[in-house]
N, C-alpha and C positions, 0 to 999 in steps of 0.2 A: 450554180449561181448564174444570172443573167448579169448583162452590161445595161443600165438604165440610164437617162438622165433626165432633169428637167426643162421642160423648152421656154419656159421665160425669158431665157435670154433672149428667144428666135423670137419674140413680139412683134420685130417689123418685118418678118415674115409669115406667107400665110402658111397653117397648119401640111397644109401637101409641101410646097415647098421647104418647109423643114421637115418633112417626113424622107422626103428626094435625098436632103444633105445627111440625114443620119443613116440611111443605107447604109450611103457608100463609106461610112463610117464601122459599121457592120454593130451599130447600136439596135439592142432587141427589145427594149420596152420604153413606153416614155410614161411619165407623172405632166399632169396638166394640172396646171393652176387656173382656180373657178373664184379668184375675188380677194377681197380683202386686202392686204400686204402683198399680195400675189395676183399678178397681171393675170388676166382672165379672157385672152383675146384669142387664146385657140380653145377653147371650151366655155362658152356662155350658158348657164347652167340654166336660169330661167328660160331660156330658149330650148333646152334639151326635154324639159318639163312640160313646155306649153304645146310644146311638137315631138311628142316621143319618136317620130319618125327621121328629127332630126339626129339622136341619138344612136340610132341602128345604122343610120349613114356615116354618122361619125367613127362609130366601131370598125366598120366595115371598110372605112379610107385605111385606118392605122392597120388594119389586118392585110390590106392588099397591099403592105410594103413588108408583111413578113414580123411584124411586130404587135406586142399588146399593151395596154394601156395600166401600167403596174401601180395609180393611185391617184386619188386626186388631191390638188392642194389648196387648202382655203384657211391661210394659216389667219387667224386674226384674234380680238378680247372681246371674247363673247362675254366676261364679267367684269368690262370697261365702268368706270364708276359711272359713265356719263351714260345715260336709259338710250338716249340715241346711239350711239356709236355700240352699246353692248346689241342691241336692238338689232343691228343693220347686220352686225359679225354672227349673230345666233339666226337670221335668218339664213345668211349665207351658208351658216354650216348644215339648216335642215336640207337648205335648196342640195347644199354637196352632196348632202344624204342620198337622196332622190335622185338625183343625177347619176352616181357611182351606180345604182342598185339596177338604171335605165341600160349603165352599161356595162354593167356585169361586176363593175371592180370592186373588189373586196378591204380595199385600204385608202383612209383619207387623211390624209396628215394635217397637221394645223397646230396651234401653239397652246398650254394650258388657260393663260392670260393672265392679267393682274389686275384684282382690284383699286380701290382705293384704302388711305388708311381707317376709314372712317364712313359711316353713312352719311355725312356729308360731305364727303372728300370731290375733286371736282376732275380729277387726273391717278393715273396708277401710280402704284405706290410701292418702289421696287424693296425688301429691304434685305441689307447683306453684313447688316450685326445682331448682336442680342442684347449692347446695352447702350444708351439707359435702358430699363425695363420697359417702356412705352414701344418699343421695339416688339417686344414680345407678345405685347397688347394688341400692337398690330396685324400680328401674323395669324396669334388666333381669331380676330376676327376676318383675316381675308378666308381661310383654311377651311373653319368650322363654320361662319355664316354665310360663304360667298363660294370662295372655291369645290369645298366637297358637296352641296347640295347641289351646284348647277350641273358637274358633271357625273352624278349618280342619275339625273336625268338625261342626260345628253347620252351617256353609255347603254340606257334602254332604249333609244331611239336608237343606237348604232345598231344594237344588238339585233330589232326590231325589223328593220333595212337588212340584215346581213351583211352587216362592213365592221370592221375594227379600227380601233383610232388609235393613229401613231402620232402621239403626242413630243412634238421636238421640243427637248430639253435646252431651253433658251436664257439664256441670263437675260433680266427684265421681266420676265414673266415668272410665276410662283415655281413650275417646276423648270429647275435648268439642272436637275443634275441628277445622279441614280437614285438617292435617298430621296429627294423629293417625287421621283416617275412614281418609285414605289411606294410610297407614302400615298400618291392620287390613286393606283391600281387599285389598292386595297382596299378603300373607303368606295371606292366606283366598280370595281368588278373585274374582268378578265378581257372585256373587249377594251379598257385603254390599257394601251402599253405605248412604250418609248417609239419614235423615232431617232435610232442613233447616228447623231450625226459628230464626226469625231473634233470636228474643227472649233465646236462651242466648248468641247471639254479642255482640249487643249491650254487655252488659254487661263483657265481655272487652276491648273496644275493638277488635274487628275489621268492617270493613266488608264488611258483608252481599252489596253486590257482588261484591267483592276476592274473596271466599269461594265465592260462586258459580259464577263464571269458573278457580278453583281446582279446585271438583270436580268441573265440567263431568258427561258422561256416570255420574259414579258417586252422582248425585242420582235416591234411588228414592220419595221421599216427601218432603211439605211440608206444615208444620203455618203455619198464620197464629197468632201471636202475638205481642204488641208488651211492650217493658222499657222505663220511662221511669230515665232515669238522674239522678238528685236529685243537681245541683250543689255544692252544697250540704254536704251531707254527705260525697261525692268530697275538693271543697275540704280537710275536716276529717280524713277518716278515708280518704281513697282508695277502691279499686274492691272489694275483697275484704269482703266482710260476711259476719257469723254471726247477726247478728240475725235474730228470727223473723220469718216474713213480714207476718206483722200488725203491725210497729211501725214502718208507712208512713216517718209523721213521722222518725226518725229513718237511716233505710237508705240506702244508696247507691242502692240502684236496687229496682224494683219491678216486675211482671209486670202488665203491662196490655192492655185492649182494642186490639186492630190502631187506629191513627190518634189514642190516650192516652201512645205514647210514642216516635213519631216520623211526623214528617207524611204527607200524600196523596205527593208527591214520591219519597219516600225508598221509599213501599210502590209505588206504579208503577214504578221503576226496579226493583225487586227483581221483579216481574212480568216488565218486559220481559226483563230478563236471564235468567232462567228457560225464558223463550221462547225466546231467542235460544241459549242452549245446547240446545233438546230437549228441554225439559220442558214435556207439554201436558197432565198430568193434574189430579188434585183438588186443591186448596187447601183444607188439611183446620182448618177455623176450632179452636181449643182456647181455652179462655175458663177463664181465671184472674186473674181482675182482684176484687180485692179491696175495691175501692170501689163497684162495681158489683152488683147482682143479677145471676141468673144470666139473666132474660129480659132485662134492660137489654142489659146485656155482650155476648151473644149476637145482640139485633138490631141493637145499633149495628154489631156487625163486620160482620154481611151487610149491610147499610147501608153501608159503608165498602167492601167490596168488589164490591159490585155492581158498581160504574159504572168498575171498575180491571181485572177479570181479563180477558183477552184471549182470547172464546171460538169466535173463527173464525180460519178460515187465512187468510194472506195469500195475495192475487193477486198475477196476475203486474205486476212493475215497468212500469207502461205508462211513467214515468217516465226510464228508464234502458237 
C-alpha cells in the first residue's frame, strides 16, 4: 500500500509548491481534482487536452518529487435533472477521461449522481424511505430510466480510455452505500466499482468492515477519512442532519482527521481487510476536518497512517 492524498486543500498553492510540502511529508501519490465539486487548479484538464504537451510536463513535475499521480477527481451529476448542469458534469467527466489516459492514470473518481423525481423535476431528488409508494415510483424511475443507462455508457467510454471509475458512495446521490455500488456495477459492468471512502459509511451506521468484505473485488479506490458521530445530538435528534457543517456544536456527526472519529483499532482493521480482499494500492488521505487547519489535519493523518498501512507482502506461512 502507498500513502496518498488529495491536494485540494493546497489550491492556494501552486501544484510544485505542494509537491515540495508533501515530500517532506514522505507522501507518494497524489489524486488531482479536474472540476465540478472539485477545485481543479492543479490539473486544468481542457488545457491538458488542447496541449498534450502540457500533460507529459505535468507527469513529469509530480515524478521529479518521487511520486505518481494515483487518480483523478471530477466528482459531479452527470444525471443532474437540469440539461445544463448534467451537460457541463458529463463533459467534465469525458474531459477526465482524456486527461487520465494523457497521463497514464488508470482511476478517476467522481459521484454516481441523482436525478430528479420526475422528467419534469427541476432539482435531484435524494430519497431515503420506501413509503408512501411514490417513493418507490421514484427510485425506479431515477435507477431504470436515468441512472443505469447513463452509466452503462459512461462505463464504455471508461473502458474504451483505459481507466476505471471509482464511484464514491455518497449520501445525496443514488449510490451511497455497498448495495446500491453493487446494484450500479452490475447493470454497468466491471470498470465501475466503489470508491471506499469510510467516513460517508460511518455515519449511516454501517460497519466499515461488513462493507468491505461486501464489495470485495469491486473496491477500485480508497479515500482516508474519519466521521465522529456526536452522541449526543444522535440521542436528540438521530443520524440524519441538514445542519451546516460548521455547526460542530450542534450535528449529529462531523468529518474529521483519520484517528478524530474512530480509533487506531477500528483504522487497522479496515487496513487489514482491504488487504485481505486485494486491495494493495493508495490510501488516498482527503482532509476535511473543520477544527483543524489544513497543515494540522493533513500531518496528523500521515502521522496516524504511517505506522498502520501495510506496505509489504506477506511471506511465506513458515508457521502453518
Amino acid at each position: 500500500m502507498k500513502l496518498g492524498i488529495l491536494t485540494v486543500p493546497f489550491s492556494g498553492m501552486s501544484l510544485e509548491e505542494t509537491l515540495q510540502y508533501l515530500k517532506t511529508l514522505g507522501i507518494q501519490a497524489i489524486e488531482l481534482g479536474t472540476g465540478c465539486f472539485t477545485d481543479d487548479s492543479h490539473c486544468k484538464v481542457k488545457e491538458l487536452i488542447e496541449n498534450p504537451q502540457k500533460a507529459k510536463d505535468l507527469k513529469a513535475l509530480v515524478e521529479s518529487y518521487g511520486m505518481t499521480i494515483s487518480a483523478l477527481s471530477c466528482h459531479g451529476n452527470p444525471v443532474h435533472p437540469n440539461p445544463e448542469v448534467a451537460g457541463h458534469d458529463h463533459e467534465n467527466y469525458l474531459d477526465t477521461l482524456k486527461a487520465a489516459e494523457l497521463l497514464g492514470v488508470n482511476t478517476v473518481v467522481t459521484f454516481s449522481g441523482c436525478p430528479g423525481s420526475d422528467p419534469g423535476a427541476g432539482k435531484p431528488n435524494w430519497v431515503t424511505c420506501s413509503w408512501p409508494p411514490v417513493y418507490g415510483e421514484i427510485l425506479d424511475y431515477q435507477w431504470n430510466e436515468c441512472l443505469i443507462p447513463y452509466w452503462k455508457k459512461a462505463a464504455k467510454l471508461a473502458e474504451d480510455a483505459g481507466v476505471r471509475v471509482a464511484i464514491e458512495m455518497h449520501p445525496g446521490f443514488c449510490v451511497y452505500n455497498a448495495e446500491t455500488m453493487l446494484r450500479l456495477r452490475e447493470a454497468a459492468g466491471p470498470a465501475i466499482g466503489a470508491n471506499f471512502d469510510p467516513s460517508h459509511l460511518f455515519w449511516q451506521g454501517t460497519d466499515a468492515i461488513s462493507a468491505i468484505y461486501e464489495l470485495k473485488d469491486a473496491i477500485h479506490y480508497v479515500h482516508a477519512k474519519d466521521c465522529r458521530i456526536d452522541p449526543r445530538n444522535v440521542d436528540k435528534f438521530g443520524i440524519l442532519d441538514t445542519k451546516h457543517y460548521g455547526d460542530i456544536e450542534h450535528r449529529s456527526w462531523v468529518f474529521r482527521t483519520v484517528g478524530y472519529g474512530h480509533d487506531e483499532t477500528v483504522w487497522r482493521d479496515i487496513i487489514s481487510a482491504l488487504k485481505t480482499i486485494g486491495y494493495d494500492d493508495v490510501i488516498s488521505i482527503e482532509h476535511e476536518d473543520a477544527l483543524m487547519s489544513i497543515q494540522e489535519g493533513v500531518e496528523k493523518a500521515v502521522s496516524f497512517l504511517q505506522n498502520i498501512l501495510i506496505r509489504e507482502q506477506a511471506g511465506a506461512m513458515w508457521w502453518a
